[in-house]
N, C-alpha and C positions, 0 to 999 in steps of 0.2 A: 407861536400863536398862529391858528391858519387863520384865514380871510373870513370865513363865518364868526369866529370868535370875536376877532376882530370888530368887525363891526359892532355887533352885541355891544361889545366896550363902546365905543363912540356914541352907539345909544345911549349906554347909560350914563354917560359923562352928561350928555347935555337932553338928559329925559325931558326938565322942566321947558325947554324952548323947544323938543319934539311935539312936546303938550300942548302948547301954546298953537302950535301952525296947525294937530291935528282938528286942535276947536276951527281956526278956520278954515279946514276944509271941508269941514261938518256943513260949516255955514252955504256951500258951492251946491246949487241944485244941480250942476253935472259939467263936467267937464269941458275946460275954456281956457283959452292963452292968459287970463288971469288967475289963474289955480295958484295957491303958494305952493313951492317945494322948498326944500332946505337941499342946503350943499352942506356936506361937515369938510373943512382942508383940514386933512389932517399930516401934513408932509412936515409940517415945522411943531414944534412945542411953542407956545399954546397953541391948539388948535383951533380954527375959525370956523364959526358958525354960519350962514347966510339963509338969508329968506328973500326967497325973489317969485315973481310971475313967471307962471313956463315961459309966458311971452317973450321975457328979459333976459333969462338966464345965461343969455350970451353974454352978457356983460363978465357974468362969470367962469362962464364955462365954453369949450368949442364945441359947439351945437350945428343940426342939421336945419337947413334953411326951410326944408320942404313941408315942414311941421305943419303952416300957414295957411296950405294950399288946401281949399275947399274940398278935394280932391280926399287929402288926408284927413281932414276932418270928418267926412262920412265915413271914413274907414273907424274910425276910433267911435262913431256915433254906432257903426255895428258891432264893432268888439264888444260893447256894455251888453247889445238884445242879443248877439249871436254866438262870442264866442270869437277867440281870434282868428281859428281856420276856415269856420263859415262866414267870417268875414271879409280875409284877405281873397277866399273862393267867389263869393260874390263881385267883391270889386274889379275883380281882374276877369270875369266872367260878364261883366254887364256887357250890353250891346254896344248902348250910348260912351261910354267913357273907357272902357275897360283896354284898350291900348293905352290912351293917354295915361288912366294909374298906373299898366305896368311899367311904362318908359318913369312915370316920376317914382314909383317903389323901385325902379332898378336902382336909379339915380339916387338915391338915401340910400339901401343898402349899399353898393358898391362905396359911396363914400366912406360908410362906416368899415367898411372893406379894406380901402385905402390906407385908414390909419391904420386899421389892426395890421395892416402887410408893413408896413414903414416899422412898426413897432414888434412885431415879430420877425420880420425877414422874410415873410412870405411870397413867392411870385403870384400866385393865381386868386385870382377873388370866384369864391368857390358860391356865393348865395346870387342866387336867380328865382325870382317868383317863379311857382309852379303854376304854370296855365292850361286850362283844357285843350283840345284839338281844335274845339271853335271857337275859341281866344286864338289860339296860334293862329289858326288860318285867316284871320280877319288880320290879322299884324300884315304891316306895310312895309316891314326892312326886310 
Protein backbone atom coordinates (compact mmCIF):
# COMPACT_ATOMS: atom_id res chain seq x y z
CA UNK A 1 0.00 0.00 0.00
CA UNK A 2 1.75 3.41 -0.79
CA UNK A 3 1.78 6.38 1.45
CA UNK A 4 -1.36 8.08 -0.38
CA UNK A 5 -3.51 5.09 0.18
CA UNK A 6 -2.34 4.91 3.26
CA UNK A 7 -3.52 7.67 4.74
CA UNK A 8 -6.88 7.59 2.90
CA UNK A 9 -7.24 4.44 5.21
CA UNK A 10 -6.41 6.41 8.45
CA UNK A 11 -9.12 8.73 7.21
CA UNK A 12 -11.51 6.56 7.09
CA UNK A 13 -10.94 4.59 10.14
CA UNK A 14 -11.37 7.60 12.19
CA UNK A 15 -13.65 9.80 9.80
CA UNK A 16 -16.20 10.46 12.80
CA UNK A 17 -13.37 12.32 15.07
CA UNK A 18 -11.93 13.97 11.49
CA UNK A 19 -15.75 15.25 11.53
CA UNK A 20 -15.80 16.36 14.75
CA UNK A 21 -12.17 18.67 14.75
CA UNK A 22 -13.33 19.83 11.08
CA UNK A 23 -16.68 21.44 12.85
CA UNK A 24 -14.09 23.05 14.99
CA UNK A 25 -12.15 24.43 12.75
CA UNK A 26 -15.11 25.72 10.87
CA UNK A 27 -15.74 27.61 14.24
CA UNK A 28 -11.84 29.49 13.95
CA UNK A 29 -12.35 32.93 12.16
CA UNK A 30 -8.54 32.46 10.94
CA UNK A 31 -5.65 30.99 11.98
CA UNK A 32 -3.97 30.91 15.56
CA UNK A 33 -1.82 28.79 18.09
CA UNK A 34 -5.19 27.52 19.13
CA UNK A 35 -6.43 25.89 15.92
CA UNK A 36 -7.23 21.95 16.60
CA UNK A 37 -5.25 19.65 14.51
CA UNK A 38 -5.34 15.99 14.96
CA UNK A 39 -2.24 13.57 15.00
CA UNK A 40 -3.37 9.81 13.94
CA UNK A 41 -0.05 7.32 15.57
CA UNK A 42 -0.36 5.05 13.67
CA UNK A 43 2.96 2.85 14.44
CA UNK A 44 1.30 0.48 16.87
CA UNK A 45 -2.42 -1.43 16.53
CA UNK A 46 -4.70 0.35 17.79
CA UNK A 47 -3.98 3.33 16.48
CA UNK A 48 -4.16 6.67 18.44
CA UNK A 49 -6.07 9.57 17.68
CA UNK A 50 -5.08 13.06 19.13
CA UNK A 51 -6.67 16.56 19.11
CA UNK A 52 -4.36 19.20 20.41
CA UNK A 53 -3.90 23.30 19.75
CA UNK A 54 -1.02 23.83 17.13
CA UNK A 55 0.14 25.70 20.10
CA UNK A 56 0.52 22.33 22.14
CA UNK A 57 1.26 19.85 19.75
CA UNK A 58 4.58 19.51 21.21
CA UNK A 59 3.43 17.60 23.67
CA UNK A 60 2.92 15.25 21.03
CA UNK A 61 4.84 15.75 18.34
CA UNK A 62 8.72 17.30 17.78
CA UNK A 63 7.89 20.59 16.55
CA UNK A 64 9.65 23.86 15.35
CA UNK A 65 9.98 26.48 18.09
CA UNK A 66 9.78 29.52 15.65
CA UNK A 67 6.17 28.95 14.83
CA UNK A 68 5.39 31.79 17.71
CA UNK A 69 7.45 34.40 16.39
CA UNK A 70 5.42 37.43 15.29
CA UNK A 71 7.78 37.30 12.55
CA UNK A 72 6.10 33.97 11.40
CA UNK A 73 2.98 34.83 11.99
CA UNK A 74 2.78 37.56 9.28
CA UNK A 75 4.17 35.19 7.06
CA UNK A 76 1.19 32.72 7.52
CA UNK A 77 -1.12 36.08 7.85
CA UNK A 78 0.09 36.51 3.92
CA UNK A 79 0.03 33.11 2.79
CA UNK A 80 -4.01 33.28 3.27
CA UNK A 81 -4.04 37.19 0.95
CA UNK A 82 -1.06 36.25 -1.11
CA UNK A 83 -0.12 33.03 -1.72
CA UNK A 84 2.83 31.22 -0.33
CA UNK A 85 5.68 32.72 -2.78
CA UNK A 86 4.26 36.23 -2.64
CA UNK A 87 4.53 35.88 0.73
CA UNK A 88 7.65 34.28 1.67
CA UNK A 89 8.97 37.13 -1.33
CA UNK A 90 7.48 39.84 0.56
CA UNK A 91 8.83 38.76 3.96
CA UNK A 92 12.27 38.35 3.15
CA UNK A 93 12.06 41.56 0.90
CA UNK A 94 10.71 44.01 3.57
CA UNK A 95 13.14 46.73 4.43
CA UNK A 96 12.16 46.75 8.16
CA UNK A 97 12.40 43.01 9.07
CA UNK A 98 13.43 41.11 6.14
CA UNK A 99 17.13 40.00 7.44
CA UNK A 100 15.81 39.23 10.82
CA UNK A 101 12.94 36.62 8.95
CA UNK A 102 15.44 35.45 6.79
CA UNK A 103 18.01 34.47 9.75
CA UNK A 104 14.67 33.03 11.69
CA UNK A 105 13.27 31.11 8.13
CA UNK A 106 16.73 29.81 7.81
CA UNK A 107 16.81 28.75 11.34
CA UNK A 108 13.25 26.46 10.97
CA UNK A 109 14.25 25.26 7.70
CA UNK A 110 17.65 24.15 8.30
CA UNK A 111 16.16 22.52 11.53
CA UNK A 112 13.78 20.76 9.60
CA UNK A 113 16.91 19.94 7.48
CA UNK A 114 18.74 18.56 10.39
CA UNK A 115 16.32 15.93 11.06
CA UNK A 116 15.65 14.84 7.45
CA UNK A 117 19.80 14.54 7.07
CA UNK A 118 20.03 12.29 10.53
CA UNK A 119 17.19 10.51 9.13
CA UNK A 120 18.28 10.03 5.62
CA UNK A 121 22.08 10.26 5.90
CA UNK A 122 22.28 13.25 4.19
CA UNK A 123 25.41 15.73 4.58
CA UNK A 124 24.23 19.03 3.17
CA UNK A 125 21.06 21.02 3.96
CA UNK A 126 20.24 22.07 0.56
CA UNK A 127 16.85 24.76 1.47
CA UNK A 128 17.98 28.53 1.73
CA UNK A 129 15.29 31.16 1.27
CA UNK A 130 15.58 32.90 -1.98
CA UNK A 131 16.28 36.50 -1.62
CA UNK A 132 16.57 39.41 -4.01
CA UNK A 133 19.93 41.38 -4.61
CA UNK A 134 18.36 44.05 -2.26
CA UNK A 135 17.66 41.67 0.52
CA UNK A 136 21.17 40.14 0.01
CA UNK A 137 22.86 43.47 0.10
CA UNK A 138 21.19 44.72 3.12
CA UNK A 139 22.27 41.23 5.01
CA UNK A 140 25.11 41.85 7.75
CA UNK A 141 27.15 38.33 7.56
Amino acid sequence: MDKAERVQQLCSEHSQELKGLALDVCSHGRWDMNLPVAVIDARKTPHRFHISAVGTIGNILRVSTTADNPLMQQLFELYEQQGSDAALEHMLNDEQNGDEFAQLFTTSTCTKCRAARRWLGSERCSRRPRRSARARSRCRR
